[in-house]
N, C-alpha and C positions, 0 to 999 in steps of 0.2 A: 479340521475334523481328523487330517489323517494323524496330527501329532497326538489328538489325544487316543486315537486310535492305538497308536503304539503306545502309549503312556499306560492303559488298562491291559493291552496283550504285555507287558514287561512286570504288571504288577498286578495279577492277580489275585493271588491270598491278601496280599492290599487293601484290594477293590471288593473281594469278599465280605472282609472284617467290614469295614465301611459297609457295607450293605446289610448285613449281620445286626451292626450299630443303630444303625436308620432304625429297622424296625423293631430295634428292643424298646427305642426312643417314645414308639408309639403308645405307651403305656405309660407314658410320662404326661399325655396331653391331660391338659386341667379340667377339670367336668366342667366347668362354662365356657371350655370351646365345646364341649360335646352334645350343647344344647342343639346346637345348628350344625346337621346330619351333615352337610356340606363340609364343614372344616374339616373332619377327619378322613373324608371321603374323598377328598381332594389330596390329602399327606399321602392318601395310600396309595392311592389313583398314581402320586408322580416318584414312590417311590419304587411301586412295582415297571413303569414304565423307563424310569433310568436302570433296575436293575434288568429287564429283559433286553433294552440295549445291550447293556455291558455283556451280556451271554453271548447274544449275537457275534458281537467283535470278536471276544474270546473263540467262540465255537467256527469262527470265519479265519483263524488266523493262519496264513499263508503256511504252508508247506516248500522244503526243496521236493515234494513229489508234486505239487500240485501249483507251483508257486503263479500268482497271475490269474488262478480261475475259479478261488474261492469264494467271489464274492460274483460270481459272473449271473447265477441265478438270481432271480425277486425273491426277496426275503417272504413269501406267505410266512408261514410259519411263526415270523416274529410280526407281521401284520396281526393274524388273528390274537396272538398274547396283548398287544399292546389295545386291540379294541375291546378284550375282555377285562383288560387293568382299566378299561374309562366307563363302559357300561352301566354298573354301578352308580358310578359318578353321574353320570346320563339322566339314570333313572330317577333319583335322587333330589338335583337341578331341576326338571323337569316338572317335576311334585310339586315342588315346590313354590316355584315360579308359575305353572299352570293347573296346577291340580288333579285330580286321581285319574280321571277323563284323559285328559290330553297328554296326557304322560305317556299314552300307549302310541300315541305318533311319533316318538321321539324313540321309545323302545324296538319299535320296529322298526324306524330307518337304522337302524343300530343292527336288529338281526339279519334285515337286508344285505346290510353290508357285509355281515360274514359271512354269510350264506356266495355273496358272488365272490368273497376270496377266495371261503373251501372251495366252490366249484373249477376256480381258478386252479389250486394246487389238485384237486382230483385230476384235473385234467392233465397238467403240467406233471403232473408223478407217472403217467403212465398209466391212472386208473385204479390204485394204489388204493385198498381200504385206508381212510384217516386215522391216524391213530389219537386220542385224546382229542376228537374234533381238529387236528391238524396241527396242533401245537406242537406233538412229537412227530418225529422225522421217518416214515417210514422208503427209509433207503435200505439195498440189499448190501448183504456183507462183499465184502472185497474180496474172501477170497474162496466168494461161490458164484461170483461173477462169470468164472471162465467153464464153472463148471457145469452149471445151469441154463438150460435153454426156455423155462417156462417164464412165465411173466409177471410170478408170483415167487419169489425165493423166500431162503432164509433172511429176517430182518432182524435187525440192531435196534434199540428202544432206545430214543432221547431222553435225557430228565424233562422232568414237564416244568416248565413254569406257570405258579400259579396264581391266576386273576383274581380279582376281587368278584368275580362270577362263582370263582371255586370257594367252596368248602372253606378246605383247608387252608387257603390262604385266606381268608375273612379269619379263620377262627387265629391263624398265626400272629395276622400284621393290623387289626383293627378291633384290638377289644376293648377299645373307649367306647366302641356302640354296643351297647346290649343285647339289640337284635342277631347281630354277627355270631355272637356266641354261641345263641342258642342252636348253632348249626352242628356242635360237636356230637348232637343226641343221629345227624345223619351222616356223619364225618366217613362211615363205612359206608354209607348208600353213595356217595358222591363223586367228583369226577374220579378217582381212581383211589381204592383202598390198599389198593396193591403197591403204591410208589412211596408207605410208611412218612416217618417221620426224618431220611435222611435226608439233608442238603444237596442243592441241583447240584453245587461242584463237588462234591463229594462220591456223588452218582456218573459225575462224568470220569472222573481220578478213576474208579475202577470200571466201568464200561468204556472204556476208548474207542473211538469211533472217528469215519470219516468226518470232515468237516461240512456245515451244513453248504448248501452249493455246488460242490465237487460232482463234479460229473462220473456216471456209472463208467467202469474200465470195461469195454467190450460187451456191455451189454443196450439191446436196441430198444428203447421205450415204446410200450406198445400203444398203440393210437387204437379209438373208437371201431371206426375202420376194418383194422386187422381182428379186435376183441370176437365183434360180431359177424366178420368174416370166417373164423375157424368155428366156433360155437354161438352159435347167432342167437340158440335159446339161453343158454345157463349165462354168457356172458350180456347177454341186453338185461336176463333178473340181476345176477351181480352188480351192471350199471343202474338200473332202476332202483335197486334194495338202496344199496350207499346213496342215492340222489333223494329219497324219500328221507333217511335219517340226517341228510344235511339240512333239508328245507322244510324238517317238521316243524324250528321252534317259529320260524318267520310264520309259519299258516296257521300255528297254535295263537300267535300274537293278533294278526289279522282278523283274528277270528274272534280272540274275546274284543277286538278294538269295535268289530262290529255287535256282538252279542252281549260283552258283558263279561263280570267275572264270575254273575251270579248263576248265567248257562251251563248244561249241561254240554250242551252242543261244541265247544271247543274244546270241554275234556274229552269228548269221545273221540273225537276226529282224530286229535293228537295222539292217543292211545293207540288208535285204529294202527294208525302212518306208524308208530314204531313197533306193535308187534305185527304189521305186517312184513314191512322191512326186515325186522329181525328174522324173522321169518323164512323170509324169502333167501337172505343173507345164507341161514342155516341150510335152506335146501339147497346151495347151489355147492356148498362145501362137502354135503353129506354125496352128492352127486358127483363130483369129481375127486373123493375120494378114494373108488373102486377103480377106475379109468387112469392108465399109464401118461394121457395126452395132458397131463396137468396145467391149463394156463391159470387158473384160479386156486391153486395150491396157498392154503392159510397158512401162516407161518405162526411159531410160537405168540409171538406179541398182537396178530391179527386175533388169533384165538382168545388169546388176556383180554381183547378188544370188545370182543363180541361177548364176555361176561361182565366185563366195567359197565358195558351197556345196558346188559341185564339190570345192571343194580340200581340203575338210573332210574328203571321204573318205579323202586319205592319212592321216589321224589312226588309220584300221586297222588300219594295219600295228604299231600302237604298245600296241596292246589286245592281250590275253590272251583265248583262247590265241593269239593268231595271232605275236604275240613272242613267248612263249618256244618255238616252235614252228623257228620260221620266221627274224625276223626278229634275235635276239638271235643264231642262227647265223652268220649274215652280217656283223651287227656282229664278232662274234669274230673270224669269217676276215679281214676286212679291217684287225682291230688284227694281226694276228697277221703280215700281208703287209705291215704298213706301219710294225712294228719294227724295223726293222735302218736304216730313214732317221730317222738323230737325233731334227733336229725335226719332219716331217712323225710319224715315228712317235708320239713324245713329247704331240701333239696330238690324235695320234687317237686315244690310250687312252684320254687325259682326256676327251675329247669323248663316248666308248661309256660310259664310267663315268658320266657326269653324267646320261646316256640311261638307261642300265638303271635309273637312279636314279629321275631323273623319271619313270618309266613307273610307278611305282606308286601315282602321285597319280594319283588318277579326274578330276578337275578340271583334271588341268595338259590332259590327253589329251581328254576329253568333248567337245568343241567344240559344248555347247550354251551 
């Protein structure tokens, strides 16, 4: 492991191209593997998971300032990437082999599991809002380290890699499935419309940043403890708001596993848990922003954070029942008003067909 270690930190733009490659390839698969949702689902699944290794490696790679303690941390960060590149696949598998029913027991020990890594890195960061659900790195800059006593600095934004959960990564690296596509009509509401259309290495080449693992220089990670010892109210909402946005999609899952997809009752619940959280989120910023004692000081990219989140909500209108309700009406009326124009028409059918389609993957629409 360690040779090839060094084999991908010596040859990056290499391993890039190569990974570049992979997924042009994917548009190569023959429409009679694309019958069986699995086969492509699986390409993508291992080819997002050997490229978020290979980030990891890269992003871990030893320093003469740090040499020895770049890898000292647990990777969460490349945990939750690597559980969001199989999910899909999970979900997928699972259908398949068990049916629409029991597919939700499989999807939930899946949310489960993220749920106790984020809460793992909330913990392990210090209390630290997630950024991108955890996939980005919120570490503080190096060199406000010395100059900062709150517990909330300026932060540095990772490139995000992105799963077969995101968006934009189905719409990138899987459009042998049809359904995948149809996700570009939410490519803006999704996990982050803000990270465009550039390459994670290309994002790292001009954002330079500590490596992932390095330990803060001089600065003391704040524990539970100390948070709600100085401000025992704004810092227990701060904790409670981010612990409700981590464990909303597990209760949202839970919840249709028990009621259904056709209830109303796990859309509300879920709605409830993120704009309360958000909520809450927002009051605890707007409250420590008048006040000199800053431990919950949002930084630019927490801020980015808490509008990425905003956008997730339009992901509602895409869940059941509220589609087939509501929103699959409208899609109708508007193919139906925009038939008799050729090609505008001709576009929008295809475009509602690939929707109604993707709407039935829990993963494409979850925006966890």
């Amino acid at each position: 492991m360690e040779a090839y270690k060094r084999w991908v930190r010596r040859n990056k733009e290499y391993v890039h191209s190569l990974e570049s490659l992979g997924n042009g390839l994917t548009w190569l698969l023959p429409e009679r593997f694309s019958e069986s949702e699995i086969g492509p689902e699986a390409v993508t699944s291992i080819l997002g998971i050997v490229t978020a290794v290979n980030e990891h490696i890269i992003d871990t790679t030893p320093t003469q300032r740090n040499a020895g303690s770049a890898e000292t941390s647990f990777p969460y960060s490349l945990c939750i990437t690597l559980l969001k590149d199989l999910e899909t696949l999970v979900e997928v598998v699972a259908q398949q082999l068990y049916g629409d029913e029991k597919k939700w027991n499989f999807i939930a020990l899946t949310e489960a599991t993220k749920v106790l890594v984020r809460l793992a890195l909330f913990r392990s960061s210090g209390y630290k809002m997630l950024l991108h659900g955890g996939e980005s790195l919120n570490a503080e800059k190096v060199s406000d380290a010395s100059n900062s006593q709150h517990g909330f600095g300026d932060l540095e934004k990772r490139g995000l890699h992105q799963g077969p959960g995101n968006i934009n990564h189905y719409l990138g690296q899987n459009p042998s499935n049809l359904e995948g596509r149809a996700l570009s009509a939410l490519s803006k509401f999704g996990e982050n419309a803000r990270m465009g259309s550039d390459p994670i290495w290309l994002r790292r080449v001009q954002h330079q940043r500590p490596p992932m693992g390095s330990p803060s220089l001089g600065v003391e990670r704040p524990t539970l403890s100390s948070i709600l010892s100085k401000d025992s109210l704004l810092g227990g909402l701060f904790v409670m708001g981010e612990v409700m946005f981590i464990t909303r999609p597990l209760v949202y899952v839970l919840l249709i596993r028990k009621y259904g997809t056709r209830s109303w009752f796990p859309w509300f619940i879920s709605a409830a848990m993120d704009i309360l959280g958000m909520g809450i989120l927002s009051h605890v910023a707007i409250s420590r922003r008048s006040r000199e004692d800053q431990q919950f000081h949002l930084s630019n990219p927490e801020k980015d954070e808490l509008r990425r989140r905003k956008l997730l909500w339009a992901l509602y209108i895409m869940r059941d029942p509220f589609f087939s309700k509501y929103t699959r009406q409208r899609l109708e009326s508007a193919e139906r008003l925009t038939e008799p124009v050729p090609i505008m028409g001709f576009l929008t059918a295809k475009l509602i067909e690939l929707l109604v389609g993707a709407q039935t993957r829990y993963t494409y629409i979850s925006g966890s």
